[in-house]
C-alpha positions as CSV (number, residue, x, y, z in Angstrom):
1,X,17.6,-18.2,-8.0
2,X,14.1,-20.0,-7.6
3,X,11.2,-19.4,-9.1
4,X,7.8,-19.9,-7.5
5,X,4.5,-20.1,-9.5
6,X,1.9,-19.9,-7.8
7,X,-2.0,-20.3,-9.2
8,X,-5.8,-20.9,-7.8
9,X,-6.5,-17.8,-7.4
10,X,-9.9,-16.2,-8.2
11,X,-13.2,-15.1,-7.1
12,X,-15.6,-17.3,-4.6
13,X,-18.6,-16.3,-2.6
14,X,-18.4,-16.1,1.3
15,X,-18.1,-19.9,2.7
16,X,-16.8,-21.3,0.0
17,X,-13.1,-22.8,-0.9
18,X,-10.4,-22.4,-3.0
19,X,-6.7,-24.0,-3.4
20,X,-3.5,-22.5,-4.1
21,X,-0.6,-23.9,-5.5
22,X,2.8,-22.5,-5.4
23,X,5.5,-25.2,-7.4
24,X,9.1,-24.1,-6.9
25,X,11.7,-24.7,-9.2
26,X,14.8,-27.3,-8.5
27,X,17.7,-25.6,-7.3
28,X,20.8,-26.2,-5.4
29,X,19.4,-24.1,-2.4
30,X,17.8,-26.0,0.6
31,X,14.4,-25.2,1.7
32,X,14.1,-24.4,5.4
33,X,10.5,-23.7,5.2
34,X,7.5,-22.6,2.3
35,X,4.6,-20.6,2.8
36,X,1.8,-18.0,1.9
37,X,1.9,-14.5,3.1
38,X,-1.2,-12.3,1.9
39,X,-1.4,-8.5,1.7
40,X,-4.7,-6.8,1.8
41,X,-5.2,-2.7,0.0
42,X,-4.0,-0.3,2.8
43,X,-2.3,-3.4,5.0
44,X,1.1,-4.6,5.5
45,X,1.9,-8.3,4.5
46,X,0.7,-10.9,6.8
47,X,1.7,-14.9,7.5
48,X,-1.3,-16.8,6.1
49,X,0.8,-20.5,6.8
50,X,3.9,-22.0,6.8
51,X,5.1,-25.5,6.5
52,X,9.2,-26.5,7.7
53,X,11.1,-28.9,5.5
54,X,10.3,-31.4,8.5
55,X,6.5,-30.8,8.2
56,X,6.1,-28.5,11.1
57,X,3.2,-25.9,10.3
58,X,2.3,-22.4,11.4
59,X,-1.1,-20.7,11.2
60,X,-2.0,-17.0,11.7
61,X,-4.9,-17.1,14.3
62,X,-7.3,-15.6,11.9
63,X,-6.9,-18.4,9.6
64,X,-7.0,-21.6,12.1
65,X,-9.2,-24.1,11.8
66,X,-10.1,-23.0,8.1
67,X,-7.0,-23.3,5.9
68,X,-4.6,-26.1,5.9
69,X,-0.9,-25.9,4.3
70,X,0.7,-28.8,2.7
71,X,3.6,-29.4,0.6
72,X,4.5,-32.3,-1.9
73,X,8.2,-32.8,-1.5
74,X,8.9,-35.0,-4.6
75,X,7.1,-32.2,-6.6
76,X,8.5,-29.4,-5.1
77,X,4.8,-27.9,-4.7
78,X,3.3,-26.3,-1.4
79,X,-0.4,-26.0,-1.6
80,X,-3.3,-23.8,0.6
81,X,-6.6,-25.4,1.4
82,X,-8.7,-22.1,1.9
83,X,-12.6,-23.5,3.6
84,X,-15.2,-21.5,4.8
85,X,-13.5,-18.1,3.1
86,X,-14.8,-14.9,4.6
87,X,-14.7,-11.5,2.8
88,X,-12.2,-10.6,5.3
89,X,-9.8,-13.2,3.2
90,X,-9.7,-10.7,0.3
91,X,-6.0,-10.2,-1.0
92,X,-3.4,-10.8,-2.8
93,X,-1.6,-13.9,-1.7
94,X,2.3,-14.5,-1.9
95,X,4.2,-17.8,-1.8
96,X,7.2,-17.4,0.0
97,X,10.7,-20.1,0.4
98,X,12.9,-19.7,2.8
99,X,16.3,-21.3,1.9
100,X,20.2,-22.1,2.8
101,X,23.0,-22.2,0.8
102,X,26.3,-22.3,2.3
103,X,25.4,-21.2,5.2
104,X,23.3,-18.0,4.2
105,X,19.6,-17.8,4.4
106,X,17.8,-16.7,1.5
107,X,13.9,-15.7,0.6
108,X,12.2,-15.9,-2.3
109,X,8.9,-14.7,-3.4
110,X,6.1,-15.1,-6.2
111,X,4.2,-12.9,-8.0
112,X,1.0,-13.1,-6.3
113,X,-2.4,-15.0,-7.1
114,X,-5.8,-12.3,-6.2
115,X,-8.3,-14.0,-3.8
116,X,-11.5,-12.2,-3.8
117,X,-14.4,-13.1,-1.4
118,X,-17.7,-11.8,-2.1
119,X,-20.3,-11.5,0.8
């Protein structure tokens, strides 16, 4: 199993930043990729960002050019640069891992840090 902790959370007014963390406990699994996923009241689950295991990164197009993912490998951490929040950004947000162990993929998933914007 791996646990992900994730924190930063809170509440900011619109155009302002915040930064999540999300640190991952060792395990014998290998990370494919880390992320954040947030889910809004009344709304499915979305991709916020993801980052590979090589550094490759994904953006939902609502977020580009405002948030920025990136990871510290030595500490196991992945981290979400949130800038010029808008009230639309409101949710919960989830870290996510993708893994491999022998050949099966795996997914793991935090507890969730609230983000509320205030206009």
């Amino acid at each position: 199993q791996v646990q992900l902790v994730e924190s930063g959370g809170g509440l900011v007014e619109a155009g302002g930043s915040l930064r999540l963390s999300c640190a991952a406990s060792r395990s014998i699994f290998n990370i494919v990729s880390m992320g954040w996923y947030r889910q809004a009241p009344g709304k499915q689950r979305e991709l916020v960002a993801s980052i590979t295991s090589g550094g490759s990164t994904n953006y939902a197009d609502s977020v580009k050019g405002r948030f920025t993912i990136s990871r510290d490998n030595a500490k196991n951490t992945v981290y979400l640069q949130m800038n010029s929040l808008k009230p639309e950004d409101t949710a919960v947000y989830y870290c996510n891992e993708e893994c491999l162990l022998l050949g099966l993929r795996y997914e793991f998933w935090g507890q969730g840090t609230q983000v509320t914007v205030s206009s």
